[in-house]
C-alpha positions in Angstrom: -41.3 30.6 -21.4 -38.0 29.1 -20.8 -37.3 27.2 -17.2 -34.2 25.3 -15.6 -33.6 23.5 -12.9 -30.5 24.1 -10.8 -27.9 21.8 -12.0 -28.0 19.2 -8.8 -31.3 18.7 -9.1 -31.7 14.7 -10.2 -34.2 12.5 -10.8 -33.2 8.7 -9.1 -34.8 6.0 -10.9 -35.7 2.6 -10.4 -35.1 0.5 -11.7 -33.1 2.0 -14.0 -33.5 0.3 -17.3 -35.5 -2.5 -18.3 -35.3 -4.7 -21.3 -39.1 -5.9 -21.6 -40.3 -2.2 -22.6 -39.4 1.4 -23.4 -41.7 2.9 -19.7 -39.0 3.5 -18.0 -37.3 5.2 -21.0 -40.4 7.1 -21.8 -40.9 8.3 -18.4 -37.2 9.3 -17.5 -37.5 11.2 -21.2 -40.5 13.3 -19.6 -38.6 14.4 -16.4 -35.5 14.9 -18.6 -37.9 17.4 -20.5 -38.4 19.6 -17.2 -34.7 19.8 -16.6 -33.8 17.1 -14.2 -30.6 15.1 -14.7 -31.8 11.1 -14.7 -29.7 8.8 -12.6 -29.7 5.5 -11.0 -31.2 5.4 -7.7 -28.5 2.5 -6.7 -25.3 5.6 -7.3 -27.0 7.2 -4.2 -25.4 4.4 -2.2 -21.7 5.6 -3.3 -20.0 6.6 -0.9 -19.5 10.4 -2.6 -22.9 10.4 -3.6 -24.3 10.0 0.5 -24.5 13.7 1.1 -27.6 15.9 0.4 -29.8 16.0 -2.2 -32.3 18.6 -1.2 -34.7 19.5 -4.3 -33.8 15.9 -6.1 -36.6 13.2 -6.4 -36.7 9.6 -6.4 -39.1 7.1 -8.4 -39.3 3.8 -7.2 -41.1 1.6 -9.9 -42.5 -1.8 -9.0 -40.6 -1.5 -5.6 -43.1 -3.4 -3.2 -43.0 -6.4 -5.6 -39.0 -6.5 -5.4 -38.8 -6.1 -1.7 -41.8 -9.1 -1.1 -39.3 -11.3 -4.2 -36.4 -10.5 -1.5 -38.2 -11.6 1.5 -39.1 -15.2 0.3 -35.2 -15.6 0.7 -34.1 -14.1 4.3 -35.5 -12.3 6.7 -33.7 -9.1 6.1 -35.4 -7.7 3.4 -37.9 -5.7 5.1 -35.6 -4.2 7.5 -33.1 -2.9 4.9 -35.9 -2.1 3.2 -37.2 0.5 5.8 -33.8 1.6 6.7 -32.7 2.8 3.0 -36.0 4.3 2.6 -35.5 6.8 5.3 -31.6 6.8 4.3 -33.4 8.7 1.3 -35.4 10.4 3.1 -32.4 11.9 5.6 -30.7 13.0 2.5 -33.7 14.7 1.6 -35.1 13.3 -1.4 -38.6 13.6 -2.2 -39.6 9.9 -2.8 -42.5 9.3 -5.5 -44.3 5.6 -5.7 -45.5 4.8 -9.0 -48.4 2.1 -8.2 -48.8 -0.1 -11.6 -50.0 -3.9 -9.6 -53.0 -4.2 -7.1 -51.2 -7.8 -6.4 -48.6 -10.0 -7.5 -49.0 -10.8 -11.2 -47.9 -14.3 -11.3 -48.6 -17.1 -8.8 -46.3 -16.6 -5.6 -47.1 -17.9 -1.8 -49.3 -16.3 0.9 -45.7 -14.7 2.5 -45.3 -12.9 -0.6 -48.7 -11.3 -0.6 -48.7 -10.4 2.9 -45.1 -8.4 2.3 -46.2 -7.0 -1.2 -49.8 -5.1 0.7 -47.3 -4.5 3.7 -44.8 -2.9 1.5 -47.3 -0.8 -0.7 -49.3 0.3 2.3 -45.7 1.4 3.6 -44.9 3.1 0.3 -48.2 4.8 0.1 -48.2 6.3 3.5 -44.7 7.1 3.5 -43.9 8.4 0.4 -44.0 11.9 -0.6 -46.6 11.5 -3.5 -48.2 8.5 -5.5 -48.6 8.0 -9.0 -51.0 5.7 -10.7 -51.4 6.0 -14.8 -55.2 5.5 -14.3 -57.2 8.2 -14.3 -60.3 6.6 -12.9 -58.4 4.6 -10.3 -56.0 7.8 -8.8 -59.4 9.8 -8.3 -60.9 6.7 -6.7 -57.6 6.5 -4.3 -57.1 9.6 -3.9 -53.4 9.7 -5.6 -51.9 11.8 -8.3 -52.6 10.8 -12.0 -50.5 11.0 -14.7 -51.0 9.4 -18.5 -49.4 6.3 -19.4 -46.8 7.8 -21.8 -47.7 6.7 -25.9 -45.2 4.4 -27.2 -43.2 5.5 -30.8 -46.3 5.5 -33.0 -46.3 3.7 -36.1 -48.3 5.7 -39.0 -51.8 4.4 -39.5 -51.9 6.2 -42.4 -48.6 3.4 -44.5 -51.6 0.6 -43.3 -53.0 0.2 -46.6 -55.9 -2.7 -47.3 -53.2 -4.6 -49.1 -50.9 -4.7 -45.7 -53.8 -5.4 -43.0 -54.0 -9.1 -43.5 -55.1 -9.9 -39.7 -56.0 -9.6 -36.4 -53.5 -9.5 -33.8 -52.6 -11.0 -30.1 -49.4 -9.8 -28.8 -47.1 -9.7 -25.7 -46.1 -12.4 -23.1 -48.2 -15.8 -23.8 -49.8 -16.5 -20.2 -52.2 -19.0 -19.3 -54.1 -15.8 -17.5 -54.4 -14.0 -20.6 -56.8 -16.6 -22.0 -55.6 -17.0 -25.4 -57.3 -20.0 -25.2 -60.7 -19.1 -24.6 -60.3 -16.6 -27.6 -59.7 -19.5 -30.0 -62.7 -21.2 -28.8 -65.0 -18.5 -30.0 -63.0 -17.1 -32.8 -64.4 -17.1 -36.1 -63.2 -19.8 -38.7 -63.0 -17.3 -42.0 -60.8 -14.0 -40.0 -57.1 -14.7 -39.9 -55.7 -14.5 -36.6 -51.5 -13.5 -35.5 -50.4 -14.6 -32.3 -47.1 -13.7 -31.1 -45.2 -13.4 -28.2 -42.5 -15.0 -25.9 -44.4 -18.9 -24.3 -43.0 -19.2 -20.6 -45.0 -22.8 -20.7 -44.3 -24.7 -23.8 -46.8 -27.3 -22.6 -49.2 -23.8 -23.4 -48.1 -23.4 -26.8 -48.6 -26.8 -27.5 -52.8 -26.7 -26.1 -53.0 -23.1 -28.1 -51.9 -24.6 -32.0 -53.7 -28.3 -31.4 -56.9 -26.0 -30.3 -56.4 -24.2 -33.8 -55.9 -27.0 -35.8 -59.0 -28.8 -34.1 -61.0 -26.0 -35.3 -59.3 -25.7 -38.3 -58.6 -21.8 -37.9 -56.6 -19.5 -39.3 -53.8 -18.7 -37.3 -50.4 -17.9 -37.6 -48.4 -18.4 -34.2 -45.2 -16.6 -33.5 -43.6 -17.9 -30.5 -40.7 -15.7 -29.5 -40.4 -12.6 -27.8 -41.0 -9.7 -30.1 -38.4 -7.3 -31.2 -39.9 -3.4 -31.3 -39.2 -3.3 -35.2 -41.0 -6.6 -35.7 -43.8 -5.2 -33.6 -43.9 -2.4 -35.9 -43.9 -4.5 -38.9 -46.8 -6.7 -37.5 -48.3 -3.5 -36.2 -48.8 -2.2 -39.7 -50.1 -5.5 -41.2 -52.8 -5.9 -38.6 -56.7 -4.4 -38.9 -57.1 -4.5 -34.7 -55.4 -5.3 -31.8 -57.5 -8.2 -29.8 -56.6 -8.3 -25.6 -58.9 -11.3 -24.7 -58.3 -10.5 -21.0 -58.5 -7.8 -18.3 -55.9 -7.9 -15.9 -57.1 -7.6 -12.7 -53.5 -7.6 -11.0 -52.7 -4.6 -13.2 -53.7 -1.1 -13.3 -53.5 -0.2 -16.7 -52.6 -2.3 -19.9 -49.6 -1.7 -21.6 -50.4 -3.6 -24.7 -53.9 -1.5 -25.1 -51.8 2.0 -24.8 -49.1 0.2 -27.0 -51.4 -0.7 -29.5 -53.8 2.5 -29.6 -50.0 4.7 -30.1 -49.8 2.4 -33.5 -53.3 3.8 -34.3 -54.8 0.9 -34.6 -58.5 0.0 -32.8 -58.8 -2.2 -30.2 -61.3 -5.0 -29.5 -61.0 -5.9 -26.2 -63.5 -6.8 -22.6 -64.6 -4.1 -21.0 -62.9 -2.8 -17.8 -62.9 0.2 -16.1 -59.2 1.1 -17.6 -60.7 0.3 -21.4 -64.0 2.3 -20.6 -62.4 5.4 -19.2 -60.4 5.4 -22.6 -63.4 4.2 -24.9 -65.4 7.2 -23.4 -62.7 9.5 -24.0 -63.1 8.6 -28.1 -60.7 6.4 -28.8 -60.7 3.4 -30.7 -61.7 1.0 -28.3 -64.6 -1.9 -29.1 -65.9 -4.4 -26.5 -67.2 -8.1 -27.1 -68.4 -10.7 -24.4 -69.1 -13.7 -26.3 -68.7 -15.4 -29.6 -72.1 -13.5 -31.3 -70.2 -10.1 -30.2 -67.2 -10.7 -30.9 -68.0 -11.6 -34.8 -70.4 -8.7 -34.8 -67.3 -6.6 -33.1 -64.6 -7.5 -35.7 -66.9 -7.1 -38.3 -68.5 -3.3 -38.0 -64.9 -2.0 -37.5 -63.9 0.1 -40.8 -59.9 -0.3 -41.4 -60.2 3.5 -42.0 -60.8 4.7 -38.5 -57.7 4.3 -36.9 -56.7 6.8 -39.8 -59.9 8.9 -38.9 -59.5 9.2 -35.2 -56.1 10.6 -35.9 -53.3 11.0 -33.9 -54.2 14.6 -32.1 -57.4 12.9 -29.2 -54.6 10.0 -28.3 -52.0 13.0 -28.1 -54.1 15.0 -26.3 -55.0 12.4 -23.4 -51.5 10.3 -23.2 -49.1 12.8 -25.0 -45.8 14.1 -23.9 -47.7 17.8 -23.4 -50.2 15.9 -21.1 -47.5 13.4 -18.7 -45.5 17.0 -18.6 -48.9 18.6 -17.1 -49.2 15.5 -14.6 -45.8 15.8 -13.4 -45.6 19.5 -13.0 -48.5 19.0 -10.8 -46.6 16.9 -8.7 -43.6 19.5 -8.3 -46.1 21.7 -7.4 -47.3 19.9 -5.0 -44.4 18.7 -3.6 -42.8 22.6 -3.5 -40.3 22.2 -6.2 -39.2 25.3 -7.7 -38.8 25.1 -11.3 -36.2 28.2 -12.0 -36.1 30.3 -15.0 -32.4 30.5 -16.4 -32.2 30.0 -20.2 -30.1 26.7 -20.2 -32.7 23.6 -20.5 -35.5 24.3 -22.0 -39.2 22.2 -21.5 
């Protein structure tokens, strides 16, 4: 069946673009698919633009996190805050929250915190529909869920035995992520990549003398990552290893990152990995030193190729964050029209 949607009808995002990851891109590609035009939410604010947009939407990513950054430096933030919000409302937008942080991720003062829960409890009650990428969590809060998109997938099947020379760590090198307590239990024989962008150099520096005092085999890679040397390290690796569960956010984007390579995951459990671990996928849990040996050595560098690419489609594919948003529309009385121009 072939749908449109009337020409005016937009999708405002923000932000926009962002240079850390492909979501955004991802995202704005699946509401692109139904036939929305993508735009930046800022071009409302032109002056030809301040008229109505009756049937349009607006996504506001990460948006309680940038108004409680704007507060720490005056006192209008919250104000303007409120005020553009039902600006957006007047010209009749249909304003969606996409929830991806219980709390602040990094370290940030008591004022902070109080304005981030004050600006997501404002966001949640006032905005038209929620969206968390956790399926477990949305049900729990009573929100809609849609899948975490799958990032490009790199083909399991080119990861040979001659290529898979390691383990990997990768993203953003934070003290929370506990790289640290990973080298203190990993084994001595298993080679071992980290690599990602330090922010603390004083980090890096505890991380290599911690390997050397152990005498392990690690390689380090201290920069931030481009996607094709992601890829590259992607297809050299037997697992991904996430030696932390982030309680600030909802879902991990390195564990949906790393399962769209095809590749397993050893991980701790959480209720994100679980949910996905149930599902079938190849996710494998470890507590301790003992488990985590025993982990990384029952895993079989053929099944990433034998889960196959169809389960991970089916749960976090393009068909799947289509059925997730198209529930939303529904909801929020949206008419999807049938013309024959755009096709989804």
């Amino acid at each position: 069946m072939v749908f449109i949607l009337s020409k005016h009808k937009q999708v405002f995002y923000f932000p926009f673009k962002s240079p850390q990851n492909s979501y955004l891109e991802l995202m704005q590609g699946a509401w692109s698919n139904l036939g929305f035009e993508i735009a930046d939410v800022r071009d409302i604010w032109r002056l030809k633009s301040m008229r109505s947009h009756s049937g349009s939407i607006v996504v506001l990513n990460w948006f309680e996190e940038n108004v409680a950054r704007k507060s720490e430096n005056g006192l209008l933030a919250w104000p303007l805050f409120v005020l553009k919000f039902r600006m957006l409302k007047f010209f009749g937008l249909k304003i969606i929250c996409v929830r991806h942080n219980r709390r602040p991720v990094d370290e940030v003062s008591k004022q902070h915190i109080k304005v981030f829960n004050k600006a997501v409890k404002y966001l949640e009650d006032q905005s038209d529909a929620v969206i968390m990428h956790s399926e477990i969590e949305a049900y729990k809060l009573g929100v809609n869920y849609v899948p975490h998109p799958m990032y490009p997938i790199v083909d399991a099947e080119n990861n040979t035995n001659e290529k898979q020379q390691h383990h990997l760590v990768f993203g953003k090198i934070k003290r929370y992520k506990q790289v640290d307590k990973l080298l203190t239990v990993w084994p001595l024989n298993i080679p071992l990549l980290v690599a990602g962008e330090v922010e603390d150099e004083s980090y890096a520096g505890e991380l290599k003398a911690l390997s050397d005092s152990r005498g392990l085999d690690v390689q380090f890679d201290f920069q931030r990552i481009s996607d094709d040397k992601l890829n590259r390290y992607f297809e050299s690796s037997k697992t991904v290893v996430i030696p932390y569960v982030d309680s600030c956010c909802i879902v991990s984007g390195a564990l949906i990152h790393a399962l769209s390579a095809g590749l397993p995951i050893v991980t701790l459990k959480s209720d994100f990995s679980l949910s996905l671990k149930n599902a079938g996928l190849n996710i494998y849990f470890f507590e301790d030193k003992e488990t985590l040996l025993k982990t990384l050595n029952s895993i079989n560098d053929l099944q990433a190729v034998e889960q196959g690419p169809n389960l991970l489609s089916e749960l976090l594919g393009p068909l799947a964050v289509k059925k997730g948003l198209q529930k939303i529309l529904n909801q929020l009385n949206i008419d999807i029209h049938q013309n024959g121009n755009k096709t989804c």
